[in-house]
C-alpha positions as CSV (number, residue, x, y, z in Angstrom):
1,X,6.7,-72.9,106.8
2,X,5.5,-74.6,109.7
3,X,5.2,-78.2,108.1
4,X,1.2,-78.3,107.9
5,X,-0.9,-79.3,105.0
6,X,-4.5,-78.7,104.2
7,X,-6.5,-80.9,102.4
8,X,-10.3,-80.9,101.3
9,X,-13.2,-83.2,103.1
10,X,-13.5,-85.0,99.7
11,X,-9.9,-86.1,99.4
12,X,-9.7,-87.3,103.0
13,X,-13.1,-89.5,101.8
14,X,-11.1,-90.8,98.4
15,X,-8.1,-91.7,100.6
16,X,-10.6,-93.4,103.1
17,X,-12.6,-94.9,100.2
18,X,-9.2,-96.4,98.9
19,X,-8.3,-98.1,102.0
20,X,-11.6,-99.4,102.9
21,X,-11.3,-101.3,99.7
22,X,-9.0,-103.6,101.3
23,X,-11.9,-104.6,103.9
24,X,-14.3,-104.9,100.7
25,X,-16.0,-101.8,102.7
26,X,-17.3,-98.8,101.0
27,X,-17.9,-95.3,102.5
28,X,-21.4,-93.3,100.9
29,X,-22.4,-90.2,101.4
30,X,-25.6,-90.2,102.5
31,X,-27.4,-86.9,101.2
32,X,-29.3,-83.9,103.1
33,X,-32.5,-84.1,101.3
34,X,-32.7,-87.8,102.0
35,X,-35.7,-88.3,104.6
36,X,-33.9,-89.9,107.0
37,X,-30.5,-88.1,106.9
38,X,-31.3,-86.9,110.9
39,X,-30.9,-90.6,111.5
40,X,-28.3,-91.1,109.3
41,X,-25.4,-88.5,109.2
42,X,-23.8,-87.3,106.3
43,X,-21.6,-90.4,106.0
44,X,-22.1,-94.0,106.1
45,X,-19.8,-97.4,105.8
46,X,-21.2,-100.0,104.1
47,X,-20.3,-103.9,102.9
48,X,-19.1,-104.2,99.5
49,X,-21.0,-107.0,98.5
50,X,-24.5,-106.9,100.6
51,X,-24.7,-103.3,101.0
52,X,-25.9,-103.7,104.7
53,X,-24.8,-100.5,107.0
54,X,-21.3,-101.4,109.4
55,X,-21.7,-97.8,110.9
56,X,-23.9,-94.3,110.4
57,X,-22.8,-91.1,111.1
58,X,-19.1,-91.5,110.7
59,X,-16.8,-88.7,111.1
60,X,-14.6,-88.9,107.3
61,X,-12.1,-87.3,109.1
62,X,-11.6,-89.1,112.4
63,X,-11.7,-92.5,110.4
64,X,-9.3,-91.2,108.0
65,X,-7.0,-90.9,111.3
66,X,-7.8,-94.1,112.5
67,X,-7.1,-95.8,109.4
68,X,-3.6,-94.2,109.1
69,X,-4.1,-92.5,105.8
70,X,-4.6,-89.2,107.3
71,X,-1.5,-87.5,109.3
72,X,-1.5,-86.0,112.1
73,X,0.2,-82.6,110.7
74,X,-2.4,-82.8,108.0
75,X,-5.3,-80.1,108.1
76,X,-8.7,-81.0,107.0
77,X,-10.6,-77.5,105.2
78,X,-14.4,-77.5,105.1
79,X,-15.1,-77.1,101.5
């Protein structure tokens, strides 16, 4: 066993969801039908209390690195 484990897009975004909680931030998923997803992205970090965007377009994964709640010799699938 080479020491890797995989993980689905949707846990890494729980995990993420968990700890933005501490910065009373929430991650959305903004939806592909939505007319403006081109300007958009698929995901989206928003303030807790006023809703108001803090960034577009965010990568679940990377931000899950940069947060420190996804290892580095964890493996994100594609679900």
């Amino acid at each position: 066993m080479n020491g890797t484990q995989s993980i689905t897009t949707p846990m890494v975004a729980a995990r993420v969801r968990r700890r933005l909680a501490r910065d009373k931030q929430l991650l959305r998923r903004c939806w592909p039908w939505d007319t403006r997803h081109a300007e958009r992205g698929d995901w989206c970090v928003l303030a807790a209390h006023s809703h108001e965007v803090v960034a577009w377009h965010v990568d679940v994964e990377q931000l899950g690195r940069d947060l420190g709640v996804l290892p580095d010799h964890v493996v994100v699938e594609d679900d």
